[in-house]
C-alpha positions as CSV (number, residue, x, y, z in Angstrom):
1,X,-17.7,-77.6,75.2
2,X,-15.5,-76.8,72.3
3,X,-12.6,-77.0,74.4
4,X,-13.4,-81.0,75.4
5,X,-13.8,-82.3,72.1
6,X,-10.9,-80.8,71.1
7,X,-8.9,-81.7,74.1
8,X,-10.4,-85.0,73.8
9,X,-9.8,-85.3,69.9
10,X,-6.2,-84.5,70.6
11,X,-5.8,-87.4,73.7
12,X,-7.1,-89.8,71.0
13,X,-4.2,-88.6,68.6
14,X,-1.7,-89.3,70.9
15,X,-3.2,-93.1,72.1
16,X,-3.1,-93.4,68.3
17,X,0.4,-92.6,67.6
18,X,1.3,-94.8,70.2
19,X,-0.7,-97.8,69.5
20,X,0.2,-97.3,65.9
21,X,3.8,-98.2,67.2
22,X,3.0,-101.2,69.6
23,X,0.8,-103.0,66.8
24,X,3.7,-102.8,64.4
25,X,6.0,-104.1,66.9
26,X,3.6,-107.1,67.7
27,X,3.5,-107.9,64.0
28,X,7.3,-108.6,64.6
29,X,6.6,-111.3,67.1
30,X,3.6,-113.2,66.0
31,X,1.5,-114.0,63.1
32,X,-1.5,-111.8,62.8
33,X,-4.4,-112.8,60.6
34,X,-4.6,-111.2,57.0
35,X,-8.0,-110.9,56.9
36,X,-9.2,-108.1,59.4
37,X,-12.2,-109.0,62.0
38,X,-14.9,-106.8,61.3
39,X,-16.2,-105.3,64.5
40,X,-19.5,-103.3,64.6
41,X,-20.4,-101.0,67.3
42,X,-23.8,-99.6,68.2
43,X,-24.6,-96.1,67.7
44,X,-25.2,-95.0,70.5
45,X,-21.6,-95.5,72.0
46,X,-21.2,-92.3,70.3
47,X,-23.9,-90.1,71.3
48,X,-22.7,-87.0,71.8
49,X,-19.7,-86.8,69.7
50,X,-19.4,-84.8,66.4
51,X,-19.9,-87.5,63.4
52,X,-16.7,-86.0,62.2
53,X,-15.2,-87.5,65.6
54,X,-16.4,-90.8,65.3
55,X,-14.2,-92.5,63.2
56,X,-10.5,-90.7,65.3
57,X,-12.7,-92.4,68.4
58,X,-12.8,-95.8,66.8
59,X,-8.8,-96.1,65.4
60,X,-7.2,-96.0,69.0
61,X,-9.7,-99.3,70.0
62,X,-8.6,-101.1,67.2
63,X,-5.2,-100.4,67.3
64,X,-5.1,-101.8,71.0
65,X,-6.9,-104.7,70.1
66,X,-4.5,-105.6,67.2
67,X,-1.3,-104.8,69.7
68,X,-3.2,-106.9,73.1
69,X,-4.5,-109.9,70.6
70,X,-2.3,-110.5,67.6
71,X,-5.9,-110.0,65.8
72,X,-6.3,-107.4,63.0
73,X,-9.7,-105.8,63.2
74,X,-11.7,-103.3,61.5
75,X,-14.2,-101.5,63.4
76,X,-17.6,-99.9,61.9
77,X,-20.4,-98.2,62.6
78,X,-23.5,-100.3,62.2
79,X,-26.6,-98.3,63.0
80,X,-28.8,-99.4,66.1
81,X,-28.6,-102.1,68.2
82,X,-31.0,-104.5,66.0
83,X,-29.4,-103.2,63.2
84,X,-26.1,-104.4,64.5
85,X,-27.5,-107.7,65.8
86,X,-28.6,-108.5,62.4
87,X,-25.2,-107.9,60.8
88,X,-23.5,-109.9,63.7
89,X,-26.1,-112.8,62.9
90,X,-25.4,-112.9,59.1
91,X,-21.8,-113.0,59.2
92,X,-21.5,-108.9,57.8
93,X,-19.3,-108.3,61.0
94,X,-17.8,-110.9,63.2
95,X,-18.0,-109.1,66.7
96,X,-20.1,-106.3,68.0
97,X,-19.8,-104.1,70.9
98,X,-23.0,-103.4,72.6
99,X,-24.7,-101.5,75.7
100,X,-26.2,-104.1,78.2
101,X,-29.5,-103.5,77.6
102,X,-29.0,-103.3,74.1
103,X,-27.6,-106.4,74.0
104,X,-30.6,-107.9,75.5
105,X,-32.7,-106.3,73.1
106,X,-30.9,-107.8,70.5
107,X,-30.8,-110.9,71.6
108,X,-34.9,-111.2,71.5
109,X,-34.7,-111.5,67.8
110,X,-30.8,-113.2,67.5
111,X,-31.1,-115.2,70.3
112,X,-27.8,-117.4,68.9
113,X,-25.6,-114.2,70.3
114,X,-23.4,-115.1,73.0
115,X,-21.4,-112.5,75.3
116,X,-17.8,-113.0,74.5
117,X,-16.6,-110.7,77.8
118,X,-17.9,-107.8,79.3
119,X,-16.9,-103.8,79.5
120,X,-16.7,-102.4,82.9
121,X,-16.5,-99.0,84.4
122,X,-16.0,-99.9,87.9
123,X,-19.0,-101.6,88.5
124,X,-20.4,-104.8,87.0
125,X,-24.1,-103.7,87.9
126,X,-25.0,-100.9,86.6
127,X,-27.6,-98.4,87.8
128,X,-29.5,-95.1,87.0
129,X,-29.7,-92.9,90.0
130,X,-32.6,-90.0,90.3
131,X,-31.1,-87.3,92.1
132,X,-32.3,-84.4,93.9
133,X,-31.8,-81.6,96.5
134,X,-32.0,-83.2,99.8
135,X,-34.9,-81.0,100.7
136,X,-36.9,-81.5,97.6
137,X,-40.6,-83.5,98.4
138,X,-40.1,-85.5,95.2
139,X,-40.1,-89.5,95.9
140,X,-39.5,-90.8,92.2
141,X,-40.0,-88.9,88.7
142,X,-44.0,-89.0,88.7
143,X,-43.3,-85.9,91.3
144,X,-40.6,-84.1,89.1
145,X,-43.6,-83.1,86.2
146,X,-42.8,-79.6,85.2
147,X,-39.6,-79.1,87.0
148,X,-36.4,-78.2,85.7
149,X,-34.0,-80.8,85.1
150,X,-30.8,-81.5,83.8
151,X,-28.9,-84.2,81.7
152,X,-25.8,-84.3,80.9
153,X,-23.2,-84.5,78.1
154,X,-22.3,-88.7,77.7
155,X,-25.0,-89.3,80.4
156,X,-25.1,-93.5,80.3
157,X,-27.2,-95.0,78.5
158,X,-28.7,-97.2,80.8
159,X,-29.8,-93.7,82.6
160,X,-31.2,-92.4,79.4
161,X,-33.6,-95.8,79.3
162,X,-34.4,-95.8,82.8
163,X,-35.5,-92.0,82.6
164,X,-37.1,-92.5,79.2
165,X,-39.4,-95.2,80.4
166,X,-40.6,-93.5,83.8
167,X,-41.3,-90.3,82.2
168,X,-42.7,-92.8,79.6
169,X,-45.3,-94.2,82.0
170,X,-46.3,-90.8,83.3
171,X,-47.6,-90.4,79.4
172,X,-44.5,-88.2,78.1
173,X,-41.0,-88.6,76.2
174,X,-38.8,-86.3,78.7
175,X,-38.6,-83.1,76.9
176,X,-42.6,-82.6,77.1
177,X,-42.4,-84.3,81.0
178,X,-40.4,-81.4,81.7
179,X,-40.7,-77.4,81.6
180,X,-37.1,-77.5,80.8
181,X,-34.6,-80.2,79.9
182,X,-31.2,-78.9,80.2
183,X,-28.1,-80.2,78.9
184,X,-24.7,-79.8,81.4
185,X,-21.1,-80.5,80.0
186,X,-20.7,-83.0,82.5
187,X,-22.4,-85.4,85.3
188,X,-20.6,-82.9,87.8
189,X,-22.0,-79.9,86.3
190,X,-25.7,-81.4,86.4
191,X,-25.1,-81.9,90.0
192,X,-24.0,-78.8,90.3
193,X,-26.7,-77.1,89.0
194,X,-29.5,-79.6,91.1
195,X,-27.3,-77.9,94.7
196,X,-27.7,-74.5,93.4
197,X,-31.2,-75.2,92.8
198,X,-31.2,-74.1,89.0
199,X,-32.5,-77.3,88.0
200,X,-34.5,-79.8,90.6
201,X,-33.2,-83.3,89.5
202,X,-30.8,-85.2,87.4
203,X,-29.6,-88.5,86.1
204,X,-26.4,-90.0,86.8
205,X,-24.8,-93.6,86.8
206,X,-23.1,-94.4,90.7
207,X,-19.9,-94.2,89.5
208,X,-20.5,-90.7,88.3
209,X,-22.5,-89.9,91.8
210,X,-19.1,-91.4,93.8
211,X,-17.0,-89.4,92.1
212,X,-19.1,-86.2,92.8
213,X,-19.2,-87.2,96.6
214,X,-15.1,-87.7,96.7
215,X,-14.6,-84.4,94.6
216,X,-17.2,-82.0,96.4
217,X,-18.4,-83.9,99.7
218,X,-19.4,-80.6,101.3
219,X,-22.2,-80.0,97.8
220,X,-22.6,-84.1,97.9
221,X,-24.7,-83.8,101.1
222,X,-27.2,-81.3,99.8
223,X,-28.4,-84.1,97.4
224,X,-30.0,-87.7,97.6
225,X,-31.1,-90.2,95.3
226,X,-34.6,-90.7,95.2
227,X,-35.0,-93.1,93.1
228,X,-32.6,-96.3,91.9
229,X,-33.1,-98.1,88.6
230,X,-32.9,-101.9,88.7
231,X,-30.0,-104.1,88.3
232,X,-29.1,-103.2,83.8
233,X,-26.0,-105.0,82.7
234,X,-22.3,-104.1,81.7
235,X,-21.9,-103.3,77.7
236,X,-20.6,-105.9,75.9
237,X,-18.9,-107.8,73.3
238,X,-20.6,-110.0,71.5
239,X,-20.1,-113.1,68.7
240,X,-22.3,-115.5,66.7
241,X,-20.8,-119.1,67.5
242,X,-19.0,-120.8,64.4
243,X,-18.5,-117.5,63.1
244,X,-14.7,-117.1,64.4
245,X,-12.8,-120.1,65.2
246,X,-11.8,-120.8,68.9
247,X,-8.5,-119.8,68.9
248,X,-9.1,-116.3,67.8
249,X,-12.2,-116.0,70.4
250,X,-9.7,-117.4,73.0
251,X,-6.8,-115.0,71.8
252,X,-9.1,-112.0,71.8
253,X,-10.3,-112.1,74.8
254,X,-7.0,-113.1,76.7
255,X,-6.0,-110.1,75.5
256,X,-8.4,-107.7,75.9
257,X,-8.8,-109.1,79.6
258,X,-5.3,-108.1,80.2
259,X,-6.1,-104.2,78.4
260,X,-5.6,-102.9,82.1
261,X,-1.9,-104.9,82.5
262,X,-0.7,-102.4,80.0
263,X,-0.1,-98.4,79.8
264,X,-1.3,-98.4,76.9
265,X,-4.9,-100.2,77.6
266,X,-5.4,-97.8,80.5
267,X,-4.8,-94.7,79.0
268,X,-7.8,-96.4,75.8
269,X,-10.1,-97.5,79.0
270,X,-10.0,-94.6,80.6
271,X,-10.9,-92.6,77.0
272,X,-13.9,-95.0,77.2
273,X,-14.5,-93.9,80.3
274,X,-14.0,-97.7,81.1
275,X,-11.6,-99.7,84.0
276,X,-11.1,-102.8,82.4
277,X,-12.8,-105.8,80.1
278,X,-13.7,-108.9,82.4
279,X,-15.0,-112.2,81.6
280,X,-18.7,-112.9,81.3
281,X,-19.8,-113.2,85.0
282,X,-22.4,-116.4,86.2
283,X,-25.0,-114.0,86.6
284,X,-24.9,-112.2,83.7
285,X,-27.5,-114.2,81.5
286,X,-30.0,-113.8,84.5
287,X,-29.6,-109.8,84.1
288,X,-30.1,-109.6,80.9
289,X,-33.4,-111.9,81.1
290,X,-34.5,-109.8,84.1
291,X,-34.0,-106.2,82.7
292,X,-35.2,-106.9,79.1
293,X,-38.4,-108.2,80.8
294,X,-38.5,-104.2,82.5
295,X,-37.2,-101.9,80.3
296,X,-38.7,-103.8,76.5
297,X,-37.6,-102.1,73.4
298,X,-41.0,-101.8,72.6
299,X,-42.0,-99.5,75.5
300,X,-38.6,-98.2,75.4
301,X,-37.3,-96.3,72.4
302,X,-33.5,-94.7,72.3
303,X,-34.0,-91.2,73.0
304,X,-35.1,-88.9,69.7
305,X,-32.1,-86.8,67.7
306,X,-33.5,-83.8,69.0
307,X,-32.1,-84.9,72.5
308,X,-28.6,-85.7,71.3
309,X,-26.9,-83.3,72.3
């Protein structure tokens, strides 16, 4: 585990030294504003990383979005995702970067936030994916109470709510729901251990799932999903209207649309563990009604510090 971080801490490093160099060598071409755009992001974009990390994680983003845009920002942490929506409301940051369902959240109390673009890994719908052995009797997490089960290092958020609210309506937070909650390194290794039977069931996003069925199709067959969330939307970057001026809006997300045109941008996505940022997609109002109607903050809490791992 050590090993990652500091593998990971050292790619950052690099992206930095060399967005460090591309911003300075836009600054030759175009005016960039002198008065940095303050960009909050929600906490739990970091869950999982050492605090100490936090800040090396944030640099490299803002550095590619001063060399894509022209536009000088400043990125912060800003607590949880109300928290944040009240600072993007009264002006304290001028964009905020947001997990889809905490977006929507937000928006219940803000409801003047508007989606600027979306962050995509892949897949504009996301979903949470129950998974077991293939010969396991369990139809959905009701049947899973007192089993083993495993969850893994940077498991999604959007899997953390959806197994937070069905363990939720079976009367427990997970860790209690559970005889044992696990941690694995990786979505792979949770996998893993679900095959070789040390655990009975784990979370994972489809991307992750796809990736284990192209990197170990042989294990991939001893498993299915018995249960699939609902439709939850892509994070997102968000904006109060009349805050920034058009022109900026416009330049910022022209640029960061074209993050994947660039070496640069895809080495920063794929640190993200993101493909590209898109455009706000026609339907993507209607998912955010539908899943904040499912999965309410109220009923659904971010997981406790005791299960950061």
């Amino acid at each position: 585990m050590a090993r990652r971080i500091v593998n990971r801490l050292a790619a950052m490093i690099f992206i930095s030294g060399f967005a460090f160099f591309v911003a300075h060598a836009s600054r030759a071409k175009e005016h960039i504003p002198s008065e940095a755009v303050r960009i909050g992001m929600v906490d739990t974009l970091f869950r999982d990383v050492p605090e100490s990390a936090v800040m090396s994680m944030m640099r490299p983003f803002a550095l590619l979005m001063e060399s894509q845009t022209g536009v000088s920002g400043q990125l912060v942490p800003a607590g949880d995702c109300e928290n944040l929506g009240q600072q993007l409301a009264e002006d304290k940051v001028q964009l905020a970067v947001f997990h889809g369902i905490e977006f929507a959240w937000a928006r219940q109390k803000f409801p003047e936030l508007r989606p600027l673009m979306i962050a995509v890994n892949k897949d504009r719908h996301l979903h949470a994916n129950l998974v077991t052995r293939r010969d396991s009797p369990a139809r959905s997490i009701g049947d899973l109470r007192g089993k083993a089960f495993s969850l893994a290092v940077g498991t999604r958020e959007h899997c953390r709510v959806f197994l937070q609210q069905h363990c939720g309506n079976c009367g427990h937070e997970p860790q209690k729901f559970f005889a044992k909650l696990a941690s694995a390194p990786s979505a792979e290794e949770a996998l893993d251990d679900v095959v070789d039977n040390l655990t009975q069931a784990t979370v994972v996003d489809s991307v992750a799932f796809e990736c284990y069925e192209r990197r170990k199709p042989g294990r991939f067959t001893k498993l299915k999903v018995v249960q699939q969330s609902e439709i939850f939307p892509a994070a997102v970057i968000a904006y109060k209207p009349g805050t920034l001026d058009e022109v900026t809006l416009q330049r910022f997300r022209e640029g960061m649309v074209g993050a994947s045109q660039t070496a640069l941008g895809r080495h920063l996505l794929t640190l993200w563990k993101l493909t590209a940022f898109e455009r706000v997609p026609d339907d993507y109002e209607q998912t955010l009604a539908d899943i904040v109607k499912l999965y309410p903050r109220s009923a659904t809490a971010s997981m406790s510090k005791d299960e950061k791992r």
